[in-house]
C-alpha positions in Angstrom: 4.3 -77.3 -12.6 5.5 -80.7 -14.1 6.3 -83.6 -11.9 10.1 -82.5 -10.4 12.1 -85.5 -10.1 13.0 -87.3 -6.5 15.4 -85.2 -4.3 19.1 -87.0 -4.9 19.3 -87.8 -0.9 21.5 -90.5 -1.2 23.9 -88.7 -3.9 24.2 -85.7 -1.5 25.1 -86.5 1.8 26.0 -82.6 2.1 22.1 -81.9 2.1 19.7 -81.9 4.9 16.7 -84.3 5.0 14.0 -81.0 5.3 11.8 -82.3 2.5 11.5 -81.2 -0.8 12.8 -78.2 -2.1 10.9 -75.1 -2.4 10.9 -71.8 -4.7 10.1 -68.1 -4.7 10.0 -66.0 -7.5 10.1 -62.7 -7.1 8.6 -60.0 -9.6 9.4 -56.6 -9.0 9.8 -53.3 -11.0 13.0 -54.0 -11.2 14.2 -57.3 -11.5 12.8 -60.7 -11.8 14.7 -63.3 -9.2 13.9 -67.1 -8.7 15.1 -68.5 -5.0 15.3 -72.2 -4.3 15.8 -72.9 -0.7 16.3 -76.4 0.5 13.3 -77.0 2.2 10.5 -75.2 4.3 12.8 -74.4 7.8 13.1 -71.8 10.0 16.4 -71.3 8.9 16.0 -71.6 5.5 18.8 -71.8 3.3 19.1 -71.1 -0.5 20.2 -73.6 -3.3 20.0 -71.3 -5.8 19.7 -68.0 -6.0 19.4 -65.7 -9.9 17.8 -62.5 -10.8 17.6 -61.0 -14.2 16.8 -56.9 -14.0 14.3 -56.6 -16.1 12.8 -53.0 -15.5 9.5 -53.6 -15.8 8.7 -50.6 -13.8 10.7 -48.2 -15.8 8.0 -45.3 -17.2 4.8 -46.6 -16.0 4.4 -43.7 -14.0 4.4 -41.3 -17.4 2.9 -44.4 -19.7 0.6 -46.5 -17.5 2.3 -49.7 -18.8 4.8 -52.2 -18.3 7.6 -51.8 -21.5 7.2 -54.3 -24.1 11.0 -54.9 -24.2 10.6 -55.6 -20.5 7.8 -58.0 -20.7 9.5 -59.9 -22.9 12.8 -60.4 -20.8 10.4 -61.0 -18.0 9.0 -63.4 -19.7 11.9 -64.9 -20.9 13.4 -65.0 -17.6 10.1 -66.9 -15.8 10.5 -69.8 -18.5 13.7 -70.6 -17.9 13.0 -70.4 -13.9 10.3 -73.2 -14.6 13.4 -75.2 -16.0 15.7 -74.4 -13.5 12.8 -75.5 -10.6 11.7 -78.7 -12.1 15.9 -79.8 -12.6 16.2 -78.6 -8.7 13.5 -81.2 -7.7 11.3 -77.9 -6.6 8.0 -79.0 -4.7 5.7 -75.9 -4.7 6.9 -72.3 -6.2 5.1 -69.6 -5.5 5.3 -66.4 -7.6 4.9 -63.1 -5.9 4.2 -59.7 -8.5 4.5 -56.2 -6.6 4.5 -52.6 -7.7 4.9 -52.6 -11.6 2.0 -54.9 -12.1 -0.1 -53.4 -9.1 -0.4 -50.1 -11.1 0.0 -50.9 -14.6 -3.0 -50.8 -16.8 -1.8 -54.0 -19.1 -0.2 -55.3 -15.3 -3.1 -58.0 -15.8 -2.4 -59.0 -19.3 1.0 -59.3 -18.2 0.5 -61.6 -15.1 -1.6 -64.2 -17.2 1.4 -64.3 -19.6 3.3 -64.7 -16.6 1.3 -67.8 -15.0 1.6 -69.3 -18.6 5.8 -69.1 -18.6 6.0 -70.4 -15.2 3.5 -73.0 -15.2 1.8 -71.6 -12.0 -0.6 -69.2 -10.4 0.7 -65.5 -9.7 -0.4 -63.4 -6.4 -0.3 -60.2 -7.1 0.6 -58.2 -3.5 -1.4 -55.3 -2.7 1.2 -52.5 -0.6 -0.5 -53.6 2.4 0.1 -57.4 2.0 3.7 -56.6 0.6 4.7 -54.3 4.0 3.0 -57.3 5.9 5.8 -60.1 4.4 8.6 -57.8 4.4 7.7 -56.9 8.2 7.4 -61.3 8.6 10.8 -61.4 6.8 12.3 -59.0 9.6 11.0 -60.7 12.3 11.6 -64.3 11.0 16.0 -62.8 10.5 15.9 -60.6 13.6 16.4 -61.0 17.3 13.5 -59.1 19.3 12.9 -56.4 16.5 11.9 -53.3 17.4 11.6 -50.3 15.0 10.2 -49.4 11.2 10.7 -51.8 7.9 11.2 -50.0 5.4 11.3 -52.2 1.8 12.6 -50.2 -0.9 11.6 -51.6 -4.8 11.6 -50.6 -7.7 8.4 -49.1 -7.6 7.6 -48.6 -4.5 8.3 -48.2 -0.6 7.1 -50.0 2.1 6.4 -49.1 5.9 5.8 -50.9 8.5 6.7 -50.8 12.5 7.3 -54.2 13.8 7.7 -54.9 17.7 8.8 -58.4 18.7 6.2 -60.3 16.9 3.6 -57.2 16.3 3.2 -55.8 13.1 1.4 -52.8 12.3 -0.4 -51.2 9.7 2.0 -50.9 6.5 1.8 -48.6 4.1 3.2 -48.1 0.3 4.6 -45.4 -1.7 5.3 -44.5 -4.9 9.1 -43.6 -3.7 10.9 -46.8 -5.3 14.3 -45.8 -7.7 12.2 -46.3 -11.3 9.4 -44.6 -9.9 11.5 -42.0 -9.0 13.7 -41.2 -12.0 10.1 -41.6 -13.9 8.3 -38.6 -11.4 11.5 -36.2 -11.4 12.3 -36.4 -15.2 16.0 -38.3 -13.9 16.4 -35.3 -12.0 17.8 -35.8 -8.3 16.4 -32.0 -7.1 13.2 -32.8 -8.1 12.6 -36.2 -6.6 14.3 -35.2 -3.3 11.2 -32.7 -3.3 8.8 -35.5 -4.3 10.5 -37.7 -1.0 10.6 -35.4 1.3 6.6 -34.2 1.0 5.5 -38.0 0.8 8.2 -39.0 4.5 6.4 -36.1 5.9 3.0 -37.8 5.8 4.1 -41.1 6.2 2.8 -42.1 9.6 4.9 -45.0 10.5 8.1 -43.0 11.2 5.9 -40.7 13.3 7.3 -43.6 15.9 11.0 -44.1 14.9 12.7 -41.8 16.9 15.2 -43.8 19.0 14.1 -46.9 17.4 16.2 -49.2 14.5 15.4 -48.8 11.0 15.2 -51.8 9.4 16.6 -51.7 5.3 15.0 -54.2 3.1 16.1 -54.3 -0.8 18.7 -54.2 -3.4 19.6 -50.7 -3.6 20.2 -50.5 0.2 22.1 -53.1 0.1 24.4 -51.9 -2.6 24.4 -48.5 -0.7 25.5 -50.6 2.7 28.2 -53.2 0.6 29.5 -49.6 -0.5 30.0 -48.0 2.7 31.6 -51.3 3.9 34.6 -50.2 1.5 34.0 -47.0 2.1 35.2 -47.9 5.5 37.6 -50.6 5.1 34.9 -53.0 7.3 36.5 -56.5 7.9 32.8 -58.5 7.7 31.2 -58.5 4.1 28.2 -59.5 5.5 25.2 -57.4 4.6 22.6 -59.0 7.2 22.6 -57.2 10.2 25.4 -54.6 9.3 24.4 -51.3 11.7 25.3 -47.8 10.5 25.4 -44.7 12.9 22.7 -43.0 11.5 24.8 -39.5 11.2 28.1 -41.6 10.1 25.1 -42.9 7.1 24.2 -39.1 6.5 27.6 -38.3 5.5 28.1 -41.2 3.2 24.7 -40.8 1.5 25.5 -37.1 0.7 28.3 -38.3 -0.6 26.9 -41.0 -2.5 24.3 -38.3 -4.2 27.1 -35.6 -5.0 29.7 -38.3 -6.6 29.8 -40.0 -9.9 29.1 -43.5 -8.8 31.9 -44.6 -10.9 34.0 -43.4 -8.4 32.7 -45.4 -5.6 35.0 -47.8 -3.9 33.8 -51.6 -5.4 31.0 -49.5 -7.6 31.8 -53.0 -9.8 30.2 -55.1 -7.4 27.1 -53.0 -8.0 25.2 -54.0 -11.2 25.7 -51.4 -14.1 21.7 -51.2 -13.9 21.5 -51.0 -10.9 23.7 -48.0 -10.3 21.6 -45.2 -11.8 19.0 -45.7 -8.9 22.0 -45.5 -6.0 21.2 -41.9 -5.4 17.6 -42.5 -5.4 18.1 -44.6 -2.6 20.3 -42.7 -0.6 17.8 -39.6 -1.2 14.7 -41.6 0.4 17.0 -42.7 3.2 18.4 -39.8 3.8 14.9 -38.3 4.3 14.2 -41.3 6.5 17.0 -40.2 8.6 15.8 -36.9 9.2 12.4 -37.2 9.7 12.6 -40.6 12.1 15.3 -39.8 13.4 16.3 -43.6 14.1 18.9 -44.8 16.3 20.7 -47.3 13.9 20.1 -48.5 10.5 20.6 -51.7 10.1 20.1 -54.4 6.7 18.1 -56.7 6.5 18.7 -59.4 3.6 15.2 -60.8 4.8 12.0 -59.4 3.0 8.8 -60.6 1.2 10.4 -63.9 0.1 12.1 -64.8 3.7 8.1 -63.3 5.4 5.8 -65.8 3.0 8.4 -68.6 4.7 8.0 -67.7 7.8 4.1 -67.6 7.6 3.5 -70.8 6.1 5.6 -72.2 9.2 3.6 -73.7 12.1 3.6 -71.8 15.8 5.9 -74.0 16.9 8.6 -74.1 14.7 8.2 -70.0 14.0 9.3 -69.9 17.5 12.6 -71.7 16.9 15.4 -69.6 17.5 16.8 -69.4 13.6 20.7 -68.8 14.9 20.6 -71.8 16.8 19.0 -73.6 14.2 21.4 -72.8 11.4 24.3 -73.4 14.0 22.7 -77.1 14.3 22.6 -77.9 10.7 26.3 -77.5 10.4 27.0 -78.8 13.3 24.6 -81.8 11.8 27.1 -81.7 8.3 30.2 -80.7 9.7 31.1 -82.0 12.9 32.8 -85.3 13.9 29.9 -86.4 16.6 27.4 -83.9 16.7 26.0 -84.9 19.8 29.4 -84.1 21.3 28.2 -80.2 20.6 25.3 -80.8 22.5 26.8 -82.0 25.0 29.5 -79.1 25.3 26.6 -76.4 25.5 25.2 -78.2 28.9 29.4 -78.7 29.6 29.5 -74.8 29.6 26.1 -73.9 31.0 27.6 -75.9 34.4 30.7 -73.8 34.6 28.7 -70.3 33.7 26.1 -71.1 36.7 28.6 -72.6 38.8 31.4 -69.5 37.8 28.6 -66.7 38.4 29.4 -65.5 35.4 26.6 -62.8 34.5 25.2 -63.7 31.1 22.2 -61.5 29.0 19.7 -64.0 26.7 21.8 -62.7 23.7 25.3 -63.9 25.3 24.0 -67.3 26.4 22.1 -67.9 22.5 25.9 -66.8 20.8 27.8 -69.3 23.2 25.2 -71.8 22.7 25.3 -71.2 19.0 29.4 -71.1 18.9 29.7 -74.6 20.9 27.6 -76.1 17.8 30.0 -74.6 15.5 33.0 -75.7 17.3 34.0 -78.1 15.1 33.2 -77.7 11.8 37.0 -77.1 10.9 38.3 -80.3 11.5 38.7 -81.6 8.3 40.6 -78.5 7.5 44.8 -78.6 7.9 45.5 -77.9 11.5 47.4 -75.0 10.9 44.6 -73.5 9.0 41.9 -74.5 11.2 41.3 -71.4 13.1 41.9 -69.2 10.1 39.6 -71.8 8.0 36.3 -71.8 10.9 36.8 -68.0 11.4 35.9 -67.6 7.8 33.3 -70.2 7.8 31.3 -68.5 10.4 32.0 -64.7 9.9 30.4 -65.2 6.4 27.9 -67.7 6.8 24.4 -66.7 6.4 23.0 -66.7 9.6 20.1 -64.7 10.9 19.2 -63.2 13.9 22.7 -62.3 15.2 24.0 -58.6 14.5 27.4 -58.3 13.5 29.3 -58.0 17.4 27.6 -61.3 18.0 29.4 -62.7 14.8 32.8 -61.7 15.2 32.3 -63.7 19.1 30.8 -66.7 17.2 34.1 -66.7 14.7 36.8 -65.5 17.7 35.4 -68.4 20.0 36.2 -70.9 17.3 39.3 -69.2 15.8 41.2 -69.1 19.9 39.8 -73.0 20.4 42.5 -73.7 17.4 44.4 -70.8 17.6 45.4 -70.4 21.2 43.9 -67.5 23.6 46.8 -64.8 23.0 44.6 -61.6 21.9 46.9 -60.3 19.9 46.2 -63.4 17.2 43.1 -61.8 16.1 42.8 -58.7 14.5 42.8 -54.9 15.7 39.0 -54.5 13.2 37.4 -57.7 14.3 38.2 -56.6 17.9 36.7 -53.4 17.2 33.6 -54.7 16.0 32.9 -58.1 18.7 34.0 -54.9 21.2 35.7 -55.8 24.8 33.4 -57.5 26.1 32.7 -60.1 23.7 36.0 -60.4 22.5 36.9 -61.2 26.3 33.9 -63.7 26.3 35.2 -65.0 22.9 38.6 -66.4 24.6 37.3 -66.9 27.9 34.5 -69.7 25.8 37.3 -70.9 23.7 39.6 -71.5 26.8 36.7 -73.9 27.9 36.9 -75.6 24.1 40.3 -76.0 24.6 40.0 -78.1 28.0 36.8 -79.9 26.8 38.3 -81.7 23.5 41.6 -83.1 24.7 39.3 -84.9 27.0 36.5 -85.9 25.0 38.4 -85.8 21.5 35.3 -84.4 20.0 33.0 -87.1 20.6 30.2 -87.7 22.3 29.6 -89.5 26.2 32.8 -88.1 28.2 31.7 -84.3 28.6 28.8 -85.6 31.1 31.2 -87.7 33.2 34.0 -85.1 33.6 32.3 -81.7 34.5 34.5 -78.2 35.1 33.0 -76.1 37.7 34.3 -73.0 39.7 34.6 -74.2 43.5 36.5 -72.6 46.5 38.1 -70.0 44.3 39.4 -72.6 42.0 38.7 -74.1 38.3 38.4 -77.6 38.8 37.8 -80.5 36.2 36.3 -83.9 38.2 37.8 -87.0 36.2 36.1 -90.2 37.0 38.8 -92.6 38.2 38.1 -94.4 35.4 39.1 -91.3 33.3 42.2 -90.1 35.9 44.6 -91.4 32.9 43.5 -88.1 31.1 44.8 -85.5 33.3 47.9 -84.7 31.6 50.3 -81.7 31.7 48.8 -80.5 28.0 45.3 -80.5 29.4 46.7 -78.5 32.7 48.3 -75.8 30.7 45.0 -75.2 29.1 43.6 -75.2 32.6 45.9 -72.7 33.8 45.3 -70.2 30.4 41.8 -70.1 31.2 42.6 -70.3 34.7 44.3 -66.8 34.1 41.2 -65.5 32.3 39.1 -65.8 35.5 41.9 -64.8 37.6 41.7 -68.2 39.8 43.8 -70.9 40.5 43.1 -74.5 38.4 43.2 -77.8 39.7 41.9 -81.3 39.2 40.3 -84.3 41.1 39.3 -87.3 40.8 35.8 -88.5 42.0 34.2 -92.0 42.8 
């Protein structure tokens, strides 16, 4: 591509110093989409994100080619992605092509004319190599996956069972929406025919049962942001929403039998996009009922996120991404972000000390919530609570479902708010469940003796540690520090004091 024009560091203090930026685009059957992500991370995060819904797998089935009308908007849309890139300051792009070019019979005229707009070589996936990067982009967004990708285009649908970091043989069919309306003549009964012979042979959901199904592509997520209204659900978020498998059977059924117009927020869904809704809720339906799956849950993270993640080193693919992303705003946001550090080994002290039990999952969310802690400050203080909840409910982190999320937003929201339950609401409760929403305030009652003494910056957590001794919280001040132990700070020692069911004291060492 041309030379892209130095990365505006100094002009955007807001940024993080990862390198250069770098760009995906995406050609599928039925849209074209560019991604510019800020630099090659394991948390990645996008600076821009457009897609332009082409169609260019509409009738290739019947015809054999890619539409002419479609090319050209394709076309169209690639040039104007090389502009966008080299204004971005883009290093590298890479250009994937998928179904509609894989089987079309002009497919390689078209991806020449496709290298020319964009200025850059074009790989065109086989299925194979396109279930292998959306199975990398699952494991890359997803804690300990376990279960069956399933990456629904356009054209086609992908299958693959991942396990932890094992990924095995994918395979492709011709199930995607266009494809479908194409087979069946736009006739539902007849592609639900055409789905249900081809999920009977598919041998990756052979080993489903009990397992998570892991939904990868637009029309899913349309279906999911729909049943989120459908259901009056309090977290917008689409990565790692869960649905009860039979709760989805009802809503798909419904989905298929309903004008979409009807939907609850159909206008969030594109207007071309909504003709292949019930396309998609046919093939996951039959999903359902062959693999039998415990939990469906969405993954935002496909082909794009998985070529990412595998041109990553060992090392860093090992990096845990939620703890990652939680450092880079705790890098832009915070006052001292060493101070977070330092209140993650503050709490691992009183957890070991307390006995408190704690999974891997538990320990990662209050790791991940102490580096968030303070990214509100700069908000009004009697927003600040309100203002981090929201910050962190909708933020794009991976690798966190959505129980873990609503603890990472409640810990933050009590540390400003105060620990009476009743401040949060009855849905977010609901969703953290008891347990987390206990561990929620029981972390934030720490916060909320840790910053009156260290005032959010760095170098006084490691001198004044709280520990659980002889059936008692106690704080140790240094005598140099014994000018801190005020009655504010012992009321907070006696709320989470309460928590624990102890008494609270302090003393001072040295």
């Amino acid at each position: 591509m041309d030379s892209a024009p130095d990365l505006p560091t100094a002009d955007a203090p807001g940024r993080l110093n990862v390198g250069r930026p770098i760009a995906i685009i995406d050609i599928g059957s039925n849209s074209v989409r560019l991604v510019t992500y800020e630099g090659l991370t394991r948390a990645p995060t996008p600076i821009y994100n457009e897609k332009v819904l082409c169609g260019l797998g509409r009738n290739v089935v019947t015809t054999g080619r890619l539409d002419e009308q479609a090319v050209e908007r394709a076309l169209t849309a690639l040039k104007r992605f090389k502009l966008l890139c080299r204004t971005i300051g883009v290093a590298d792009i890479h250009v994937l092509a998928t179904a509609a070019a894989r089987d079309a019979s002009n497919g390689e005229a078209f991806l020449q004319a496709a290298a020319d707009a964009c200025g850059c070589p074009v790989e065109l996936l086989s299925g194979a190599r396109e279930a292998e990067l959306s199975a990398l982009g699952v494991i890359s967004g997803s804690y300990q996956p376990d279960g069956i990708v399933g990456d629904l285009g356009g054209g086609s649908l992908e299958l693959v069972d991942v396990a932890g970091d094992d990924i095995g043989r994918g395979i492709t069919l011709r199930l995607g929406g266009l494809a479908l309306q194409d087979l069946s003549g736009n006739s539902p009964k007849k592609a639900r025919k055409i789905v249900r012979e081809a999920i009977e042979r598919a041998d990756p959901l052979r080993s489903l049962k009990g397992r998570t199904f892991y939904a990868v592509g637009g029309t899913w997520r349309a279906l999911a942001r729909l049943h989120q209204a459908d259901r009056g659900y309090p977290l917008r978020v689409m990565h790692g929403y869960t649905v009860d498998p039979e709760d989805e059977l009802g809503f798909l059924s419904l989905v298929e039998e309903k004008d979409a117009a009807g939907l609850k927020e159909i206008e969030a869904v594109s207007e071309a996009r909504r003709p292949l809704l019930a396309y998609g809720a046919i093939v996951l339906e039959e999903i359902i009922r062959a693999g039998r799956p415990a939990e469906i849950s969405v993954s935002v993270l496909g082909v794009r996120e998985g070529l990412l993640y595998e041109m990553l080193d060992p090392a860093e693919r090992r990096l845990d991404p939620l703890i990652e992303a939680a450092q880079e705003f705790n890098t832009l946001r915070s006052r001292a972000p060493l101070h977070a550090q330092e209140m993650r080994a503050w709490t691992d002290r009183f957890v070991a000390t307390a006995g408190l039990p704690e999974t891997v999952s538990e320990r990662r969310y209050r790791h991940a919530a102490c580096l968030l802690a303070d990214i509100g400050w700069r908000a009004s203080p009697d927003y600040r609570g309100e203002q981090s909840f929201n910050l962190i409910a909708n933020a794009g982190f991976v690798a966190i479902d959505h129980p873990g999320r609503a603890y990472l937003g409640l810990s933050v929201f009590f540390r400003h708010e105060g620990l009476q339950p009743d401040k949060a609401s009855p849905k977010l409760r609901e969703i953290a469940g008891e347990h987390l929403f206990y561990r929620a305030r029981l972390l934030a009652g720490l916060m909320r003796v840790a910053y009156p003494i260290s005032v959010a910056m760095a170098g006084v957590l490691p001198k004044t540690p709280l520990v659980m001794r002889g059936g008692a919280i106690v704080l140790e001040l240094p005598r140099d520090l014994a000018a801190l132990a005020s009655e504010r700070l012992m009321n907070r020692m006696r709320h989470l004091a309460r928590l624990l069911d102890v008494e609270a004291r302090v003393e001072v060492t040295g």
